[in-house]
C-alpha positions in Angstrom: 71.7 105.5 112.2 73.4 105.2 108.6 77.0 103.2 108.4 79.0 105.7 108.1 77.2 107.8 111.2 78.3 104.5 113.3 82.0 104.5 112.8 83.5 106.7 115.0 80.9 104.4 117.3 82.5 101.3 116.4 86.0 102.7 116.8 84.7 101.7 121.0 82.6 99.1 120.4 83.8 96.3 118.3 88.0 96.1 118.7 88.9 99.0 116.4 90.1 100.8 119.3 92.6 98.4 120.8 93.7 97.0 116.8 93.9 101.1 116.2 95.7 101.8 119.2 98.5 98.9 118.6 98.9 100.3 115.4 99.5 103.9 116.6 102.2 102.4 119.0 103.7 100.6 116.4 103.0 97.3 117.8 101.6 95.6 114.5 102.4 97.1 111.0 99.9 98.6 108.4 100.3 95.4 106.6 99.3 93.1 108.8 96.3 94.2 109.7 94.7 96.7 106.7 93.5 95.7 103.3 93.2 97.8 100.5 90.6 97.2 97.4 88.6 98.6 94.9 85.5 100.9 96.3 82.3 101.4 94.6 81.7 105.1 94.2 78.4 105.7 96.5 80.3 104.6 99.6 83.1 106.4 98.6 80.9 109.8 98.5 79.5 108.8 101.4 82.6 108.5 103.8 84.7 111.5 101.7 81.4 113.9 102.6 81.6 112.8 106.3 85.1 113.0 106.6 86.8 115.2 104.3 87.4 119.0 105.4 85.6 119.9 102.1 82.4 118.3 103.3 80.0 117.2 100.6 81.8 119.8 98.2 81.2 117.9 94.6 84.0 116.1 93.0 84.7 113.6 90.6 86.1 109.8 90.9 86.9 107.7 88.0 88.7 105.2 90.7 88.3 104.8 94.2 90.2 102.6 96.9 89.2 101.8 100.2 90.8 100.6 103.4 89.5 98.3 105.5 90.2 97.6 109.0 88.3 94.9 110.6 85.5 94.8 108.0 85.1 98.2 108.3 85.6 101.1 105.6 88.8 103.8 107.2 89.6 106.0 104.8 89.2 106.7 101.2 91.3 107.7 98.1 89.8 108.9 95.0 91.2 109.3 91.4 90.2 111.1 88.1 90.9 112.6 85.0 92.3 115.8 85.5 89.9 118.8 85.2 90.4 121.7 82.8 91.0 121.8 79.0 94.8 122.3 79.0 95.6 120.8 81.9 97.7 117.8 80.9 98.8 119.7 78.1 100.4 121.7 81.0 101.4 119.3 83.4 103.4 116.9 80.0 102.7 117.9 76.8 99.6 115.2 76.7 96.4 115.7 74.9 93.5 116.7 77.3 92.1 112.8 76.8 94.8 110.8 77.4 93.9 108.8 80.3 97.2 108.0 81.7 97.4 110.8 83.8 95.0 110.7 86.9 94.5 113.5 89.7 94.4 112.7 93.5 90.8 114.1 94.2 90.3 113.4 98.0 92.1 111.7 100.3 90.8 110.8 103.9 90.7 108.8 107.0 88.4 107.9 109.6 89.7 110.6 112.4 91.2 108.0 114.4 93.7 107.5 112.0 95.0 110.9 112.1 98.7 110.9 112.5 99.8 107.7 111.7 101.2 106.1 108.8 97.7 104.5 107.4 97.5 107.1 104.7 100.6 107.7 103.4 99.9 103.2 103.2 96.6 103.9 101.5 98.2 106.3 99.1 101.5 104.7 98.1 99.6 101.2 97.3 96.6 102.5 95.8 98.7 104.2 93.1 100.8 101.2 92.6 97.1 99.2 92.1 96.4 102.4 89.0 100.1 101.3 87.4 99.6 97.9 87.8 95.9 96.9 86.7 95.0 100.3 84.7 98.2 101.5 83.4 97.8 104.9 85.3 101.3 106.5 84.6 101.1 109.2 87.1 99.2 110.6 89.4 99.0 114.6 90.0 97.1 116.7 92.6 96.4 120.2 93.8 96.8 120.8 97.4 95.0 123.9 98.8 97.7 125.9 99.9 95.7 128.0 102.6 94.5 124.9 104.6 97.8 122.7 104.1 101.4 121.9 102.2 100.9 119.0 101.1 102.8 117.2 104.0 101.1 113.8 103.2 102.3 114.0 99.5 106.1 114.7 100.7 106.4 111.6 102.5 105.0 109.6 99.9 107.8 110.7 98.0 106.0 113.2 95.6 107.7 115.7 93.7 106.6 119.3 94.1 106.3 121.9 90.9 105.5 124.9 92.6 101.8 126.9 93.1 99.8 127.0 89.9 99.0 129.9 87.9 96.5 132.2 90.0 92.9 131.8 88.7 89.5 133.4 89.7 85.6 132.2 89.5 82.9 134.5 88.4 80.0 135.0 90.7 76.8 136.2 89.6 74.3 138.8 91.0 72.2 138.4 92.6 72.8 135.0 93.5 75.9 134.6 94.3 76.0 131.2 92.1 79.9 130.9 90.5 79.1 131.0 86.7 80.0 128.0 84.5 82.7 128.2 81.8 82.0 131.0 79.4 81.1 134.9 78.2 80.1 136.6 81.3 80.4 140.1 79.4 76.4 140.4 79.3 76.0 139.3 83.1 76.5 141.4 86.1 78.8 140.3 89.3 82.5 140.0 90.4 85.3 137.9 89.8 87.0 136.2 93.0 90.4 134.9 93.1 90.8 131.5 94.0 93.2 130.3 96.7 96.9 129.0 95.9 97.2 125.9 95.1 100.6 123.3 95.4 101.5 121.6 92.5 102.5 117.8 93.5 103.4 114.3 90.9 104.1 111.0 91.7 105.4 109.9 88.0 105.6 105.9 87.9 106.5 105.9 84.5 110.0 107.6 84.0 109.5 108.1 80.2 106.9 111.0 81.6 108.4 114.2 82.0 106.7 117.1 84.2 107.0 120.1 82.0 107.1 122.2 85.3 109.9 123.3 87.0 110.6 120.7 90.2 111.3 122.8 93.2 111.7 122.5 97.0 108.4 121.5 98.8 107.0 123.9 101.7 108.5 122.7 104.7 106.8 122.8 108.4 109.0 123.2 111.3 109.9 120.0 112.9 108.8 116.4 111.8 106.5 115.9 108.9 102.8 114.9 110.1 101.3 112.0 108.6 98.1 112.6 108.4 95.6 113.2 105.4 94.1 116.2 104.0 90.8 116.0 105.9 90.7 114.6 108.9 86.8 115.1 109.7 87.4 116.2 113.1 87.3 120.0 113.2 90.6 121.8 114.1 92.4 118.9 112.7 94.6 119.5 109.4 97.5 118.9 107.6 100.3 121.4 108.4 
């Protein structure tokens, strides 16, 4: 059985449980017992395919964090350059490499972490590890607005810029395979809307100014969940 296959095991079988379940009743703080550090990127894949509602769905990490519970890997957050040719352009005015901008790619926890504070924790001090040791600026991300609102991002105190600009894929025939950037004039299939999208920024540097228009996040009724944008347990989402 691989390491990851073995950690909803090990959530029984070696204290997890009982360190997880004082944490959930707020009997020890996220401090005290979690560390946060830089995460090679294989692992990272590894846990993000297992336990991100997006499955093995590809993506891209220039940074990853992990954090660690017991010696053992409980959720993942993963940074990169923002995709798309004008989409810093967009977003500040920045050229397309300027690499002080990073997007939130994929954020998740092991499923026993769901609806607790550890993620908005693994969040909030990975992006203060980008400003401090890599001069990240700001971070930006998309969140897909028919699965969730972007609850997590709210409580970490990121501002919300509305949904992005509606945008469709091509898909060929007869494969069905969405077509790369470029002319599909001389190829035969249909173009598909993508879903909505939420636009969200957490600017650390206040010389950077979102060129959107900052509006009121999507609200949920009642209390704010806290849990990440995955989950890995099916059913199981943010609101």
């Amino acid at each position: 059985m691989g390491q990851l296959n073995m950690l909803s095991l090990l959530v029984k079988s070696n204290g997890l449980e009982t360190d997880i379940e004082q944490f959930k009743a707020r009997e020890v703080k996220a401090k005290d017992i979690f560390t946060i550090s830089n995460l090679n990127k294989p692992l990272a894949y590894d846990f993000v395919r297992q336990y991100h509602y997006l499955g093995d769905a590809e993506f891209f990490a220039k940074y990853a964090f992990g954090l660690w519970l017991d010696g053992e890997l409980v959720g993942v957050a993963a940074f990169s350059n923002p995709q798309g040719t004008t989409a810093l352009k967009g977003w500040f005015g920045l050229e397309n490499d300027d690499q002080s901008v990073l997007e939130l790619t994929r954020l998740c926890m092991l499923p026993a972490l769901n609806q607790t504070n550890a993620t908005s924790y693994l969040l909030s001090h990975s992006m203060q590890m980008l400003h401090r040791y890599y001069g990240v600026r700001a971070v930006i991300t998309l969140a897909d607005a028919s699965r969730h609102i972007g609850s997590i991002y709210q409580v970490c105190n990121f501002k919300y810029y509305g949904l992005a600009n509606d945008k469709s894929d091509f898909y060929r025939w007869p494969d069905g395979k969405k077509n790369p950037r470029g002319e599909v004039s001389a190829l035969e299939g249909v173009w598909i809307p993508r879903t909505k999208k939420h636009r969200y920024a957490y600017i650390m540097d206040k010389r950077l100014k979102c060129l959107y228009k900052e509006q009121d996040a999507p609200k949920t009724k009642g209390k704010i969940p806290r849990f990440c944008c995955g989950g890995g347990v099916q059913g199981i989402r943010c609101a």
